[in-house]
Structure formats: structure tokens, C-alpha cells
Steps between C-alpha positions, in 0.01 A plus 500: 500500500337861444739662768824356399423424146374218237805312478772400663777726339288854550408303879872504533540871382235653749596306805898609424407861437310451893906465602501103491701437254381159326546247166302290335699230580511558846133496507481209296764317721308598827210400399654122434626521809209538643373236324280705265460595119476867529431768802340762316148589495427276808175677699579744711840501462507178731848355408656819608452391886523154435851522356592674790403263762625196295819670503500567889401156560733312266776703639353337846497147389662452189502616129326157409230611608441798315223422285325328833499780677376767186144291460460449846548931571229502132273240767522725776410829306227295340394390837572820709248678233223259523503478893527906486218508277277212700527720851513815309149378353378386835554819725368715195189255511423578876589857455271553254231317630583671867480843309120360232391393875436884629276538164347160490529341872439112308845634238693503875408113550835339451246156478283627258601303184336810226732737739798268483474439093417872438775638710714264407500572117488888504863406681598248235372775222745745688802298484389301204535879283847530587582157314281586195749797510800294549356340162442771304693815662849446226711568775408156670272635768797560731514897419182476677530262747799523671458815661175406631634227623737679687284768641234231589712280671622748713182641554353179582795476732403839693143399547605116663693749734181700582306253556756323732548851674127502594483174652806543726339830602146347555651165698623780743881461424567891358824461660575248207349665214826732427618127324262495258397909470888622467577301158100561423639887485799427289327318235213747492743802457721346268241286284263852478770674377674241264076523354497874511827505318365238237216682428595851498855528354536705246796258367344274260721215566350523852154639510172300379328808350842706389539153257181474401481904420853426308349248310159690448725778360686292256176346343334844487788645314601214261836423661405109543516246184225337379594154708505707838199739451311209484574331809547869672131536621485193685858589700386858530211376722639233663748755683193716584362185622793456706510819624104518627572096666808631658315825673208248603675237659722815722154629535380145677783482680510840701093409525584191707785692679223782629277283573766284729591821687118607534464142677836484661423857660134351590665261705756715722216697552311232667222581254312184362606351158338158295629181661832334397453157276842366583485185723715611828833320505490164707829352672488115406746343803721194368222276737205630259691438173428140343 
């Protein structure tokens, strides 16, 4: 409860003064409804979606099912996080190892079992910090983590669309790449700017560094009680940390993007490039099928 407050009456006070005007007894009556004690202080502020799509559904299919439908939208976050995190751990993995491989050619060996258990735990460590945070950071971790999250996925997003750019353009089928390199270009533009933006503002309600030089400011001067001096150091460079992440992951991004082009360009040219992996596409007629 560190963002909206210990209890439920000063929960009730910040998230009215946000413009949703809210009781205690509303809360209190939702929550039943839902088939709960309480909402507050849930991680991650995960009830927050899930009343939302219990709402939508019961509206679907009945108000009976109300409380159905909130813990099976609190199974699918639960479950949408730990697939996220299982693929997000497995394409890190080869990455990494893809990137050791080029110092150490055994690190590259996607067989090699020290490679795989090495490679595989500097990932873990990566993600693994971010939940210590979300343990320890009194604003829940999601101060942090959320705009990551955004910035990743979207990033993540951009670099699927490079990579599916290339292969159309190395298959020989450039007249089909515009499909995959025109919303490759949107979400490049608009994704490096939403991060630019984020980092840079000078509006501390926006800007990684203008908050954490804000905060920095406060402590320096005195301005900040005794309870949030304390926990100001560890916010102070978990927005830095956001801010360096944020300019690193843009960074790989318009890496991959070059480095698309440099092939992409290789290939019009006629000039040779490595071999294509993919297996080429096979019609199966309805007499081959089982």
C-alpha cells in the first residue's frame, strides 16, 4: 500500500484526490463481490485489471458469475507473467550465449550444458533483481517496473519485426516486406520517442532522471521526513536505473534495425550474405495429409 496509503480510509483519500471518487464501503462491498476480503495492497496492483475484466465478462454472461470470472482474470495475469517470463528467459538465454559465443566459441554452444546453466542464470539474476525490488522498493516494485515493461515489450515487438523483415527480404520476396517493415517504422518512431520523452523530460511526473533529480533535491535540502528520506535513495536510483535500461534496450533495438538494412541492402545488391536457417515453406496437398 506505499502508493495509495496504509489503510484503507487514506487508500480511499489518494485514489479520490486521482479524480475517482471512492468509499470505504464501496471498496469493501466490491471486494465481497468479488468474492474477496479486501483489494488493497494486492501485488502489483493486480485486482485493478481483474475487476475490470470480471466486470466485462459478467456483463457478458451474467452477474452470477462475478466472482468466477475475477479469479480466473487473477489466473490469467498469474499465468500470462510466468509464460512471459519462461520465453522471456529462453530468448535472453540464446542471446546471451549467441553474443559469450564471439568471445568464447564453446559459450555459443546452445548444447553445451556449462553454457546453458551459465547463460541461463546471469538471465534469471537479471530478471530475478527486478522482483527483489518489487520486495523491497516501498512503492511495490511497479514504479519501476511498469515502464520497463512497456518500453520492453514494445521494443521486443520492433525487433520480432526486424527479424521477420530480413527473412522475407532474404527468401527473395522484397515485394512483401513493406507488411512487416511499414508497422516496423511506426513502432520504432513512436516507441524511440515515447523513450526519449521518458528519459529526458524535464517534467518530473514524466522524466526518469527529472524525478530522480526532484527527489535528490528534496533529500539534499531537508524537505523529505524522516519516513521518506529513508526509503528515498533506493527510489532515487531505481529511476536512474530505469532511465540507463530504457536508453539500452532503444540502443539494441536500432542495433538490430542497422544491421537488418546492412543485410537487406546486401541482398538487392546481389552481394553474398550468411545462409538463411528457416526451413523453406512446403505445400502439404490434402493426398499427403494423414
Amino acid at each position: 500500500p506505499g502508493v495509495v496509503g496504509a489503510t484503507a480510509d487514506a487508500a480511499v483519500s489518494t485514489i479520490s484526490g486521482w479524480g475517482f471518487p471512492v468509499t470505504v464501503e464501496q471498496m469493501q462491498s466490491l471486494a465481497h463481490s468479488m468474492g474477496e476480503s479486501t483489494l488493497f495492497a494486492r501485488t502489483g496492483g493486480a485486482p485493478s485489471l481483474a475487476v475490470g475484466m470480471a466486470s466485462i465478462f459478467s456483463n457478458a454472461f451474467g452477474q452470477g458469475m462475478l466472482a468466477l470470472w475475477y479469479h480466473f482474470a487473477i489466473m490469467f495475469e498469474a499465468v500470462f507473467i510466468l509464460t512471459t517470463l519462461d520465453a522471456g528467459t529462453r530468448v535472453g538465454r540464446f542471446m546471451l550465449q549467441d553474443a559469450l559465443g564471439h568471445a568464447w566459441k564453446p559459450m555459443g554452444e546452445t548444447s553445451w550444458y556449462p553454457s546453458v546453466l551459465l547463460s541461463s542464470a546471469l538471465v534469471v539474476a537479471g530478471w530475478g533483481y527486478f522482483l527483489f525490488i518489487g520486495v523491497v522498493d516501498p512503492n511495490g516494485g511497479i514504479n519501476i517496473l511498469w515502464p520497463l515493461f512497456g518500453i520492453a515489450n514494445q521494443l521486443l515487438a520492433g525487433i520480432a519485426l526486424c527479424v521477420a523483415t530480413g527473412i522475407l527480404v532474404k527468401q527473395g520476396k522484397l515485394r512483401y516486406a513493406w507488411v512487416t517493415a511499414a508497422p516496423l517504422a511506426w513502432l520504432a518512431i513512436i516507441t524511440t520517442t515515447a523513450t526519449w520523452q521518458k528519459v529526458t523530460s524535464s517534467d518530473a511526473r514524466v522524466g526518469f532522471l527529472a524525478a530522480a533529480d526532484q527527489l535528490a533535491d528534496k533529500l539534499a535540502s531537508g524537505a523529505l521526513n524522516p519516513e521518506a528520506a529513508a526509503v528515498a535513495p533506493q527510489l532515487i536510483f531505481n529511476q536512474r536505473l530505469d532511465a540507463a535500461l530504457a536508453m539500452l534496450l532503444t540502443a539494441i533495438l536500432w542495433v538490430v534495425i542497422a544491421d537488418m538494412l546492412r543485410v537487406s541492402s546486401r541482398v538487392v545488391r546481389g552481394l553474398p550474405v550468411l545462409p538463411s536457417s528457416e526451413a523453406p515453406a512446403v505445400r502439404v496437398t490434402a493426398e499427403a495429409r494423414p
